[in-house]
C-alpha positions in Angstrom: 63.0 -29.2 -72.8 59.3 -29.6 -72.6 57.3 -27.9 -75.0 55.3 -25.0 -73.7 51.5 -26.0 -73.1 50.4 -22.6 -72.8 48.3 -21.5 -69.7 45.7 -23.2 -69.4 47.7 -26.2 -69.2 49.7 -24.4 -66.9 47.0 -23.9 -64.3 46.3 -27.7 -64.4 49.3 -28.2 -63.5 49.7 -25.5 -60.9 46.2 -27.0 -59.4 47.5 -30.4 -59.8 44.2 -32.0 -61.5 42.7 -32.2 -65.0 40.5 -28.8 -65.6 39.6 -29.9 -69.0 40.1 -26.3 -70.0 41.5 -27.7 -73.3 38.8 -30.1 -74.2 39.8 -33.4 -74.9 43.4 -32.7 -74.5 43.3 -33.7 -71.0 42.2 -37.4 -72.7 45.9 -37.8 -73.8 49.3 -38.2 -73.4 49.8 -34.5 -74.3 48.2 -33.5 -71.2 50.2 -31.1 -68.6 49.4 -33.6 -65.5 50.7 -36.5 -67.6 53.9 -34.9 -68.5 54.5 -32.9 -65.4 53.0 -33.6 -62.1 54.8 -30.6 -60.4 53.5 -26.6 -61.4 55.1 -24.6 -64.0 58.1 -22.2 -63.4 62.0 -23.1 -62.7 61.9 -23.1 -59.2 58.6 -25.3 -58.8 60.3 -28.7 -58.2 58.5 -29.7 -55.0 59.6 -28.7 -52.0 58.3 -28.6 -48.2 56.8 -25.8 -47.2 54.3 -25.5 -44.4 50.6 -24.3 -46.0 48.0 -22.6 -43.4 44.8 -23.2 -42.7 43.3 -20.3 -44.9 46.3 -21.6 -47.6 44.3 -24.9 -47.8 40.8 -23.6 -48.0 41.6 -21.2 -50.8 43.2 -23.8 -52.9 40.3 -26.0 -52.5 37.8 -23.5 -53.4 39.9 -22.2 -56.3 40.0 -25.7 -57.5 36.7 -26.2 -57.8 35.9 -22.4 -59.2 38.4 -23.2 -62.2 37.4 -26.9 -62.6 33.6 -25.2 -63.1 35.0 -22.6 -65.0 33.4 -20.1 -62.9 34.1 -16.8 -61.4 33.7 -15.9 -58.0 30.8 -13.5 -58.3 28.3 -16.6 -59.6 30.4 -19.1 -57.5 29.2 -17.7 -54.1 25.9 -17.6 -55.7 25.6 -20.8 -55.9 27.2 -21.2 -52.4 24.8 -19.0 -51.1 21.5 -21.1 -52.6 23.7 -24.6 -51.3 24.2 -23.1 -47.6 20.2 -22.7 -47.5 19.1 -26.0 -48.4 18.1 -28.7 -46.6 21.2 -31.3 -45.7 25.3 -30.9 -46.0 26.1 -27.5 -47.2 29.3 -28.7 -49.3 27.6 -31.6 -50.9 24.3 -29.1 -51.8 27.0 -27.2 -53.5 29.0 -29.9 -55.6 25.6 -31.2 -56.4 24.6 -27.8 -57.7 27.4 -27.2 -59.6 27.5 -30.8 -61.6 23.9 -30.1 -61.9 24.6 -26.9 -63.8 23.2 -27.1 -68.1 26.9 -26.2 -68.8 28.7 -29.1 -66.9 25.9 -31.3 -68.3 26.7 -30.2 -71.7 30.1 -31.0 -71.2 29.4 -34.5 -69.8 27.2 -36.0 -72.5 30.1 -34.6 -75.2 27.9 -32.0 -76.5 30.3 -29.2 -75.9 34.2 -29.8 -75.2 35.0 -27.4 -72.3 33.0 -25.3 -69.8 33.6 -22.0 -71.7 32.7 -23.7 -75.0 29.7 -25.1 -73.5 28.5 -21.6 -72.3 28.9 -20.3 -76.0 27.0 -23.3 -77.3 24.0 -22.6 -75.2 24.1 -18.6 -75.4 23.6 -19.0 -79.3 21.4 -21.5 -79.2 22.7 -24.7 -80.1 21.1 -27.0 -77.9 17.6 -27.7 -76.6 16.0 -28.6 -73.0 12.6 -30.7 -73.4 12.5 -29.2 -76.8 12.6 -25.5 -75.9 15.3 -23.4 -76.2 17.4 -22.3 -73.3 20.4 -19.9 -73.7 21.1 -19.3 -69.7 24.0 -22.3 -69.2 23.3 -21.7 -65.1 20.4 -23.2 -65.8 19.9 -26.1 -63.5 18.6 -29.7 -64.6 16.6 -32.0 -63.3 15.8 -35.6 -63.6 13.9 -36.4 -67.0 15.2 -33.5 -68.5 16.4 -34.3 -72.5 19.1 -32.1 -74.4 19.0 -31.9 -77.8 20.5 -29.9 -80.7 18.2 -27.1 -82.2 16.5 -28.0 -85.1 19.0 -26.1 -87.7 21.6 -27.8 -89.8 25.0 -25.5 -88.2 23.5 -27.0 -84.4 23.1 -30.2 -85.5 26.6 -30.5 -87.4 28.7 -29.0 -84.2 26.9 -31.4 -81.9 28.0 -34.0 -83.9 31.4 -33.3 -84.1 31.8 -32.5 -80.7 30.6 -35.9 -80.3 32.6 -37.6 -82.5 35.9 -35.6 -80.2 34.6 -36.8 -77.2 33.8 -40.1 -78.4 35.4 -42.5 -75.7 34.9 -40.5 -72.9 32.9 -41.9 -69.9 29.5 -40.3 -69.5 28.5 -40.0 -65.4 25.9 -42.7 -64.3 23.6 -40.6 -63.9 23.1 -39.1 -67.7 22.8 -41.2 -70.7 23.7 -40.1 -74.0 22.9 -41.8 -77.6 24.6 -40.5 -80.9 22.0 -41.4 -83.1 20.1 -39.2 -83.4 21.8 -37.0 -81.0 20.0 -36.7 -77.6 20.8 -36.5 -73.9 19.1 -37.3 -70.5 19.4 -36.7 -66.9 18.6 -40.3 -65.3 18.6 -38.9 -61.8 19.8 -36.0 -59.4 23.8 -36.6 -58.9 24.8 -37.5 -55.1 28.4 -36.4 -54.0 29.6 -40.2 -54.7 28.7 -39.8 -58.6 31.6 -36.5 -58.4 34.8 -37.7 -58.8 36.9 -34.1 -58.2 39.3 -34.6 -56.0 38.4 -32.1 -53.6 37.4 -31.2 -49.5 34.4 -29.5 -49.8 34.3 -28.9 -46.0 37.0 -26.5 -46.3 35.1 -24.2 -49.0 32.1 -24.1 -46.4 34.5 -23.1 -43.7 36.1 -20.4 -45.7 33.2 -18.8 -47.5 31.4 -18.9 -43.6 33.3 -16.6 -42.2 
């Protein structure tokens, strides 16, 4: 019997795709989608069952809601800003999202989840052009640099949550450096530079309505 991942691990698997709610775990072979492709529970072999139009846009937008780490009060905020910008509503919203200074955090290996990224930048830790910023909703922008705060407890977490994530590929369109420490944003992210498997389309036709 498979040892119990706990649920987190559960709801990668019930999502089918790597939520990286447990950090680096979802690096390894201990991972829930490398184990078990199917969702948790006795009765969750997979079987045929028809799925309805609402059924499909609800998974896709929970999908990307729990890949984010986001609830769905700030979720359709950032929906809301995507639908009135210029250009394709669901790729305004992606873009927004990978955009945010929590994701970013993540990506660069500065924090090691989305919730521990938002605790990282409430108290602190990192820096944005050499100015504190503690809201992680924060959007960034090309030529933007992340740093640690000058203190010696920021400086040693960065670190080792660089040396975790140490392997890990960093999008195209950040750069990172580990000595000393430091981040960038190259360039805005276009939908080709996210890699979640998901149909935006049918977020923007549900949340529409």
């Amino acid at each position: 019997m498979a040892r119990n991942t706990g649920p987190k691990c559960r709801l990668c698997r019930r999502e089918g795709l790597k939520l990286f709610l447990k950090g680096t775990r979802c690096d390894t072979a201990r991972c829930a989608i490398e184990r078990r492709e199917y969702p948790p529970g006795m009765h969750s072999w997979p079987k045929r069952s028809k799925v309805t139009a609402y059924g499909l846009q609800l998974r896709e937008k929970q999908k990307v809601k729990r890949y984010y780490g986001l609830l769905e009060t700030p979720f359709r905020m950032v929906f809301h800003r995507a639908e009135r910008q210029k250009g394709n509503t669901g790729d305004n919203l992606l873009v927004a999202l990978e955009s945010r200074f929590d994701n970013i955090a993540v990506a660069l290996g500065f924090a090691r989840s989305h919730s521990d990224a938002r605790q990282v930048i409430r108290h602190g830790h990192l820096l944005v052009n050499g100015r504190r910023v503690t809201v992680a909703a924060q959007p960034l922008k090309a030529g933007d640099q992340i740093t640690p705060a000058n203190r010696d407890k920021s400086k040693a977490l960065i670190a080792a949550n660089l040396e975790i994530a140490k392997g890990r590929q960093v999008p195209t369109w950040l750069e990172v450096s580990l000595e000393p420490p430091l981040g960038n944003v190259l360039r805005t992210p276009t939908r080709e530079d996210i890699s979640l498997p998901v149909q935006e389309q049918l977020i923007v036709e549900l949340l529409s309505k």
